[in-house]
Backbone as CSV, one residue per row, in Angstrom:
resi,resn,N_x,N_y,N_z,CA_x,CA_y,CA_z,C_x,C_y,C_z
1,UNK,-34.343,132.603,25.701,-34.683,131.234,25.344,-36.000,131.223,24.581
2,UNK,-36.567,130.222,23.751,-37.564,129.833,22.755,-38.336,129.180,23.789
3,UNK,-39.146,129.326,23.592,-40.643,128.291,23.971,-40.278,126.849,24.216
4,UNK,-39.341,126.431,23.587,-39.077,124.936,23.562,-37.925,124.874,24.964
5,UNK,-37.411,125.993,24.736,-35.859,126.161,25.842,-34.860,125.912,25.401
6,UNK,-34.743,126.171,23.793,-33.426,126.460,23.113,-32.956,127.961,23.660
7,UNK,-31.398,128.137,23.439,-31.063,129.174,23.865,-31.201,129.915,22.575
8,UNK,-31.515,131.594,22.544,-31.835,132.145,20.997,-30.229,132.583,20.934
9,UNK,-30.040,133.289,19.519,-29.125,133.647,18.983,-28.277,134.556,20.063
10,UNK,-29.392,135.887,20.554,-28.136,136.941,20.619,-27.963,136.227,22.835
11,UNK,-28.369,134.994,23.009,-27.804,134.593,24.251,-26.473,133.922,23.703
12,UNK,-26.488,133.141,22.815,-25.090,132.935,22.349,-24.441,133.772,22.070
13,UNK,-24.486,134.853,21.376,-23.620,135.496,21.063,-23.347,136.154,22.370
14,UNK,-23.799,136.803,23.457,-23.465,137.175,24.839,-22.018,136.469,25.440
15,UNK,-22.337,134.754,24.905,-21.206,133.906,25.791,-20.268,134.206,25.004
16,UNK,-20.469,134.192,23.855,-19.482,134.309,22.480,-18.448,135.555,23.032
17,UNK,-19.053,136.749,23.245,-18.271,138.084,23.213,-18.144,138.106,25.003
18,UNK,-18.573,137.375,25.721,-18.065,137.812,26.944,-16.864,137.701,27.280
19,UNK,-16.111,138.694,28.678,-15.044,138.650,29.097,-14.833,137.689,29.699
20,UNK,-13.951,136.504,29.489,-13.432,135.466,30.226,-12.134,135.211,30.657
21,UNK,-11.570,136.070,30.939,-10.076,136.068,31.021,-9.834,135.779,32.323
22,UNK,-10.240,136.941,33.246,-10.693,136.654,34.327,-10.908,136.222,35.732
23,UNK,-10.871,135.813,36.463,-11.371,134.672,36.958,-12.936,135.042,37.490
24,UNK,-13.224,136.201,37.874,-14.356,136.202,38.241,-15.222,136.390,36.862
25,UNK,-14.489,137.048,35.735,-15.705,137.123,34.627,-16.074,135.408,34.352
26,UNK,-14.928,134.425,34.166,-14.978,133.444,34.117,-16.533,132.418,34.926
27,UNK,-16.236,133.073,36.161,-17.036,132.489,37.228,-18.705,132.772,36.670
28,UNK,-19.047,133.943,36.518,-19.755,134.823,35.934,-20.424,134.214,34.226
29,UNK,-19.443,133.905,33.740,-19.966,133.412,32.352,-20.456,131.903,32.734
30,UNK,-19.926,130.930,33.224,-20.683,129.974,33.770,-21.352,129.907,34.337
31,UNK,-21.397,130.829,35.224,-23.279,130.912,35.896,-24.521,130.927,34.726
32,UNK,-24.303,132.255,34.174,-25.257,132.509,32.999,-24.871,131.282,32.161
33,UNK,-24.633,130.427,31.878,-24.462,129.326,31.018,-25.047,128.011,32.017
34,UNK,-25.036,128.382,33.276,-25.310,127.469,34.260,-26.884,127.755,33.872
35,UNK,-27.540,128.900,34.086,-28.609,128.776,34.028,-29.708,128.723,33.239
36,UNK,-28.767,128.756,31.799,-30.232,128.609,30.417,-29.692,127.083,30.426
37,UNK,-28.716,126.203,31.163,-28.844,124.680,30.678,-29.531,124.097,30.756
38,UNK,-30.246,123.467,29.862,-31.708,122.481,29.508,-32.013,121.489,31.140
39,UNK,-30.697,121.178,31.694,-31.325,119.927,32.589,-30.297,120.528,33.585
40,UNK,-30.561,121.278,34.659,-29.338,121.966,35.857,-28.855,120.928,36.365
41,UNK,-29.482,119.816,36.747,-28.468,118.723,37.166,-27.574,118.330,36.690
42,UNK,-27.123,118.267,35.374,-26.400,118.229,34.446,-25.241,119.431,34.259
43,UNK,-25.594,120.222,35.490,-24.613,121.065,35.173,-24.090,121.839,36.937
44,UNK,-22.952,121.237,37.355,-22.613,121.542,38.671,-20.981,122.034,38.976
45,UNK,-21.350,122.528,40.313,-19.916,123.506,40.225,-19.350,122.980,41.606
46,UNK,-18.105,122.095,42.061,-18.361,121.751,42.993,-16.931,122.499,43.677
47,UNK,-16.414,122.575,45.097,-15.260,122.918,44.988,-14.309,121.775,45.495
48,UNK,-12.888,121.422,44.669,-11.888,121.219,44.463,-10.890,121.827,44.906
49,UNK,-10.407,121.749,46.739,-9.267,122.538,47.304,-9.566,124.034,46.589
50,UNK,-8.459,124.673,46.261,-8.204,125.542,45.758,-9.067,126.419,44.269
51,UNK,-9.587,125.629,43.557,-10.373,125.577,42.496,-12.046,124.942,43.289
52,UNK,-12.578,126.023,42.135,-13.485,125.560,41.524,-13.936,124.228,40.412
53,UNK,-15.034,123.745,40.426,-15.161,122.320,39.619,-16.312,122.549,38.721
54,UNK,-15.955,123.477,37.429,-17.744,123.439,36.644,-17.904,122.059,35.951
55,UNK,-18.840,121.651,35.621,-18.926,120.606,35.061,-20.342,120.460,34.654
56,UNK,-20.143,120.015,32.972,-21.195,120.574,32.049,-21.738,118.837,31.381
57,UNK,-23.042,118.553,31.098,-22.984,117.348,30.793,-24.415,117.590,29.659
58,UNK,-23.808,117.487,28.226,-24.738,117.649,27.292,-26.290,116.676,27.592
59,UNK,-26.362,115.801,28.031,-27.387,115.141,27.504,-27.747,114.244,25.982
60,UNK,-26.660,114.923,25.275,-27.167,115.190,23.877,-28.282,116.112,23.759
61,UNK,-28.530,117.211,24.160,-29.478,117.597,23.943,-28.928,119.069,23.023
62,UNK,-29.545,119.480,21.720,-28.758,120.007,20.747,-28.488,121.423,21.583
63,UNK,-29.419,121.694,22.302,-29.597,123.059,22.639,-28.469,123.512,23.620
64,UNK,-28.082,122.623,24.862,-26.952,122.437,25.708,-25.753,122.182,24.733
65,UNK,-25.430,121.527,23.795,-24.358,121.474,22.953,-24.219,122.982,22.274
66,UNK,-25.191,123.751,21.903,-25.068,125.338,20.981,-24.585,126.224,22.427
67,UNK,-24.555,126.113,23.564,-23.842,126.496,24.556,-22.720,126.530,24.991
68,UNK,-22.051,124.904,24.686,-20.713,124.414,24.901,-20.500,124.862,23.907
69,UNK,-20.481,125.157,22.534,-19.969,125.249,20.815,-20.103,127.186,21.202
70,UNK,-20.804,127.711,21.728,-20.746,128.792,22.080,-19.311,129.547,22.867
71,UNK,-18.918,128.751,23.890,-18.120,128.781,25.014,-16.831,128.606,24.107
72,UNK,-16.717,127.535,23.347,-15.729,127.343,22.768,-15.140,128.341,21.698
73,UNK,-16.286,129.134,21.560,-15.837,129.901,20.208,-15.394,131.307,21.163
74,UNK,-15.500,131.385,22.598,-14.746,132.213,23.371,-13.585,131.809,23.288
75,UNK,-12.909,132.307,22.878,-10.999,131.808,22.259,-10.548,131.736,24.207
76,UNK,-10.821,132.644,24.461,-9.737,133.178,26.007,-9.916,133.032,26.892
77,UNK,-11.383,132.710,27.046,-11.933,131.897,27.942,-11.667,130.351,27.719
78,UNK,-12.058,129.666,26.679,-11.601,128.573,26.514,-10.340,127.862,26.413
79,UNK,-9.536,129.017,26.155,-7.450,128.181,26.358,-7.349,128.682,27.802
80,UNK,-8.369,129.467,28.684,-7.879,129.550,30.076,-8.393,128.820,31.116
81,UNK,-9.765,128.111,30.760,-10.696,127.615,31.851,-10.829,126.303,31.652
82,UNK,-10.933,125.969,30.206,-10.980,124.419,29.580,-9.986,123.390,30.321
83,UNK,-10.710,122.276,30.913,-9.780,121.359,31.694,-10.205,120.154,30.789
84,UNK,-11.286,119.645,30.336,-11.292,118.156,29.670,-12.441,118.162,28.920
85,UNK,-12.920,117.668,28.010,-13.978,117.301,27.484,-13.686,115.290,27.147
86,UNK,-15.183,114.851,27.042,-14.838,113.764,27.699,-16.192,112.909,26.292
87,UNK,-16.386,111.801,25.607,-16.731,111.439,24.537,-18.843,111.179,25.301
88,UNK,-19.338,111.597,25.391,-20.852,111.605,25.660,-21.324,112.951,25.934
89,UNK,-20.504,113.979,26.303,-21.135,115.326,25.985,-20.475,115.936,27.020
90,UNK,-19.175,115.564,28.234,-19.171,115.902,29.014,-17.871,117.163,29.191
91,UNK,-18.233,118.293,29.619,-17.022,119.176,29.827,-16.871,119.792,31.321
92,UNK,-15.484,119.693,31.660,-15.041,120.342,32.833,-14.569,121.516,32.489
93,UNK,-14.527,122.849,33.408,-13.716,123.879,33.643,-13.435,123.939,34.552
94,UNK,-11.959,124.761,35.094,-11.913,124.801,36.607,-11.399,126.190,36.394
95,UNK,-11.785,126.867,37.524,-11.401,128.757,38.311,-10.960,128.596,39.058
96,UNK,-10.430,129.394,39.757,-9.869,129.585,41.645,-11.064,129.820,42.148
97,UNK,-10.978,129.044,43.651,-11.798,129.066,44.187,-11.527,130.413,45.251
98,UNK,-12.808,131.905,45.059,-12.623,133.227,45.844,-12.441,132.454,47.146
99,UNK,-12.939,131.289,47.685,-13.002,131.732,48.952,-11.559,131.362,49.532
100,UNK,-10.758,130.402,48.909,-9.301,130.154,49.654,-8.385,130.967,48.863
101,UNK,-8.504,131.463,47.528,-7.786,132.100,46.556,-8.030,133.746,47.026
102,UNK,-9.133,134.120,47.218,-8.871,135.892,47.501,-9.577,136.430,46.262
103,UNK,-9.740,135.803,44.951,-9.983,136.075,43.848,-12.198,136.263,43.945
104,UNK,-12.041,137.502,43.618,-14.042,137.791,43.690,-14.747,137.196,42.720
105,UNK,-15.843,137.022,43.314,-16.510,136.311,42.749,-17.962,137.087,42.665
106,UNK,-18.689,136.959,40.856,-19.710,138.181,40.975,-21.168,136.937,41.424
């Protein structure tokens, strides 16, 4: 991250080329995306029965949007985890949740 708390280039490119197929790389790439987000409240994982609940909420803030625009340009992660995006900045993903699913979690 920059001084200001933009995320720099080669952290995007990290989300860009990470493994998301997954479910635990999945789990894994949203953490690290959980934690350069500009405002963490804005960004929570709750659980949903069986699933996991990420849920990402721009702010508008440009720097949290080069994150989501990041995520998205993960092709395989994004046609596997993507549940809604929503018109003020807001995106859901959902995983299996390891602890009723069996599926690890890093």
């Amino acid at each position: 991250m920059d001084e200001d708390g933009y995320p720099d280039e080669e952290e995007l490119q990290d989300i860009r080329d990470a493994s998301g197929f997954q479910p635990e790389d999945a789990c894994a790439l949203l953490e690290q995306v959980r934690r350069l987000w500009h405002w963490p409240n804005y960004a929570t994982v709750t659980e949903a029965g069986d699933k996991l609940r990420h849920e990402f909420c721009t702010g508008g803030w440009s720097g949290n949007e080069s994150l989501i625009a990041a995520l998205e340009d993960n092709t395989m992660f994004w046609l596997r985890w993507w549940q809604l995006s929503e018109r003020g900045g807001r995106y859901v993903f959902e995983t299996p949740n390891a602890e009723v699913t069996g599926h690890a979690r890093r």
